[in-house]
ChimeraX commands (.cxc) that place a marker at each C-alpha (Angstrom):
marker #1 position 0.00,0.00,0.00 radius 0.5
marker #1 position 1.29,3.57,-0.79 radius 0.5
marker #1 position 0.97,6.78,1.24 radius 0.5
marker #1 position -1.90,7.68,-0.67 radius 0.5
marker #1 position -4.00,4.63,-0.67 radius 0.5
marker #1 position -3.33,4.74,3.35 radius 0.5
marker #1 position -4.25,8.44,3.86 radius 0.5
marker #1 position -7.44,7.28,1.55 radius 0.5
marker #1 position -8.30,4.47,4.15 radius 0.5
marker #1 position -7.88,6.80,7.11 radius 0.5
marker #1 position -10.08,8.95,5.87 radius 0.5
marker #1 position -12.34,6.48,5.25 radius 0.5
marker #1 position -11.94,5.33,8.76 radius 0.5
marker #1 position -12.26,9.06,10.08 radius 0.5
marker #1 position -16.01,9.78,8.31 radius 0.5
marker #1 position -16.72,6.29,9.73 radius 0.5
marker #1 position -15.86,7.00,13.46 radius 0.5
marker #1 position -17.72,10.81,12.96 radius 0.5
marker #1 position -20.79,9.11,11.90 radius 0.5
marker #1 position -20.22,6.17,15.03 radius 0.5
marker #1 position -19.15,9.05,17.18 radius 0.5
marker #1 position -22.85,10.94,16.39 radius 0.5
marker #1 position -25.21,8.07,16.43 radius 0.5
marker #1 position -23.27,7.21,20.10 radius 0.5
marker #1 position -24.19,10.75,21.09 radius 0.5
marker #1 position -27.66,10.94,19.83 radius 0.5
marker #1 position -29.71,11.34,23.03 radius 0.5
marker #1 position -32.49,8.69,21.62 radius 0.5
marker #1 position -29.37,5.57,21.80 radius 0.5
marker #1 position -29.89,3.21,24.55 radius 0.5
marker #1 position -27.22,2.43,26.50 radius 0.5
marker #1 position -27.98,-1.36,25.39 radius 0.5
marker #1 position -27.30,0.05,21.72 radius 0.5
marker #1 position -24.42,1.44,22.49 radius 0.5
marker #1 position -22.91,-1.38,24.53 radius 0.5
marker #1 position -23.70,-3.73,21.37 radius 0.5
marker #1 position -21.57,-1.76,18.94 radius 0.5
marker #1 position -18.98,-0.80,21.34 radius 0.5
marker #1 position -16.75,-3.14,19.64 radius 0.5
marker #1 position -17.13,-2.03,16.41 radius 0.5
marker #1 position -16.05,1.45,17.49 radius 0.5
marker #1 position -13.23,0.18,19.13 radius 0.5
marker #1 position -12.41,-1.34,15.97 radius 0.5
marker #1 position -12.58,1.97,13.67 radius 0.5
marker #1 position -10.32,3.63,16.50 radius 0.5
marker #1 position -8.05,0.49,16.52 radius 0.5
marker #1 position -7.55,0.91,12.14 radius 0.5
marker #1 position -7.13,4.62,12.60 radius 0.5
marker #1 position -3.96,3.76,14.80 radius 0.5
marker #1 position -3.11,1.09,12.19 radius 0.5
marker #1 position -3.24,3.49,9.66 radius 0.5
marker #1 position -1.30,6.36,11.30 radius 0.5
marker #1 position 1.28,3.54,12.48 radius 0.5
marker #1 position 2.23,3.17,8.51 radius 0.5
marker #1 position 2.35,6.30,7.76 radius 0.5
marker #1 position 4.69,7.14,10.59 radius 0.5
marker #1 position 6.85,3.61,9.43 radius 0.5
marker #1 position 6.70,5.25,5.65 radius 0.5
marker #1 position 8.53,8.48,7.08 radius 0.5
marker #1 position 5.12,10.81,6.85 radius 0.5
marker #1 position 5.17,13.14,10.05 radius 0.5
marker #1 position 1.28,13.34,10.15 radius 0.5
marker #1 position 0.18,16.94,12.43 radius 0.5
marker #1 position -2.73,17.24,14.84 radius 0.5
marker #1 position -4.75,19.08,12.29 radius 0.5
marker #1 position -4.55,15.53,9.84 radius 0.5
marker #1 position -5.05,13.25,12.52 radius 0.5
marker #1 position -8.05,15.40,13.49 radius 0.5
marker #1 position -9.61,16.59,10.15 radius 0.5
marker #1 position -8.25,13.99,7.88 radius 0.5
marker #1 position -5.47,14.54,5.06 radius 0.5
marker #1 position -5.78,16.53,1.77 radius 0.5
marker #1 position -5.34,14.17,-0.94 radius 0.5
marker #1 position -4.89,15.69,-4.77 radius 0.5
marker #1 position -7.46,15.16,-6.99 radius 0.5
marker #1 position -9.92,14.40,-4.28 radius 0.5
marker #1 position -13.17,16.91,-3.48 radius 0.5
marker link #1:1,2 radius 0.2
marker link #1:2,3 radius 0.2
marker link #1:3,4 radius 0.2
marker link #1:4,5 radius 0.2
marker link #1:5,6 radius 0.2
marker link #1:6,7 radius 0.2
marker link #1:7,8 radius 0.2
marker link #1:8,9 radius 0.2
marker link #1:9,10 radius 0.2
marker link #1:10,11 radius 0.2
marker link #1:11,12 radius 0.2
marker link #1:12,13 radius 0.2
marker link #1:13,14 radius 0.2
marker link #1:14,15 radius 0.2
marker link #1:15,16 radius 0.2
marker link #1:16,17 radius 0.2
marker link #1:17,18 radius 0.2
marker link #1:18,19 radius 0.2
marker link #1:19,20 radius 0.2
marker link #1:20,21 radius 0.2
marker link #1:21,22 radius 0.2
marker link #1:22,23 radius 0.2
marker link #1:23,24 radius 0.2
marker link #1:24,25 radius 0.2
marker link #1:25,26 radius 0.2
marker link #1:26,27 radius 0.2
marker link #1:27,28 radius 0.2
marker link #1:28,29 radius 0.2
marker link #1:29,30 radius 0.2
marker link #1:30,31 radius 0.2
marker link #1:31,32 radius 0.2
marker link #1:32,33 radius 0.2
marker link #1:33,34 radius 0.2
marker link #1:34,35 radius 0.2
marker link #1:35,36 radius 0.2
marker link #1:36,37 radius 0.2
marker link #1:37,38 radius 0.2
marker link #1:38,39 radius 0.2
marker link #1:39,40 radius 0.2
marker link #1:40,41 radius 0.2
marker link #1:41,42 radius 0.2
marker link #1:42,43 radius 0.2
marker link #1:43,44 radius 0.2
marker link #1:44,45 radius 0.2
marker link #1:45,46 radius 0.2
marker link #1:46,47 radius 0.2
marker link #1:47,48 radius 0.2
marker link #1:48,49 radius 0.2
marker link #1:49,50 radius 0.2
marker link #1:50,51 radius 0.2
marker link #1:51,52 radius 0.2
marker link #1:52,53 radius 0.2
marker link #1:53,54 radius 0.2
marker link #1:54,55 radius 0.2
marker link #1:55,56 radius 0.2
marker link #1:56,57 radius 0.2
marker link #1:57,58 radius 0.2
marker link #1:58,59 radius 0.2
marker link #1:59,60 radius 0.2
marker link #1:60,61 radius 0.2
marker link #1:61,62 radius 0.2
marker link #1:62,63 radius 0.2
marker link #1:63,64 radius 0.2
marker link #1:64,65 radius 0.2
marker link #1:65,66 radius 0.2
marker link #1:66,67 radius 0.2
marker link #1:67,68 radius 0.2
marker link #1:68,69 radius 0.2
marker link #1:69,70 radius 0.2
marker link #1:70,71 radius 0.2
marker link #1:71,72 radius 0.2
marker link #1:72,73 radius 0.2
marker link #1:73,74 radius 0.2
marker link #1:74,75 radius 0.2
marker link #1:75,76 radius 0.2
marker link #1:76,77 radius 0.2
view
């Protein structure tokens, strides 16, 4: 995998845990609802790790504002 395909999988990642990170904090979950998926968001913040992991092993310094907001990839809207 290149850098870009990874920072393309990150960001994926990223919109997935911002949706999981919303429908956790939508006042009408259950706690029951939450407690079944918890996994799966552990997963998504488990694969963003992954991800940052092999960009740092590839040389790619990533800053706070990627990590947070996800990285500008050319040709991408």
């Amino acid at each position: 995998m290149n850098i870009g395909e990874i920072k393309k999988k990150y960001n994926k990642l990223l919109r997935r845990y911002r949706n999981a990170e919303r429908w956790i904090d939508d006042p009408e979950r259950t706690k029951d609802e939450i407690d079944k998926h918890y996994g799966n968001f552990i997963n998504i913040i488990n694969g963003l790790n992954y991800y940052l992991g092999q960009l740092k092993k590839a040389g790619v310094d990533s800053s706070s504002k990627e990590i947070l907001n996800g990285f500008e990839i050319k040709g991408d809207v």
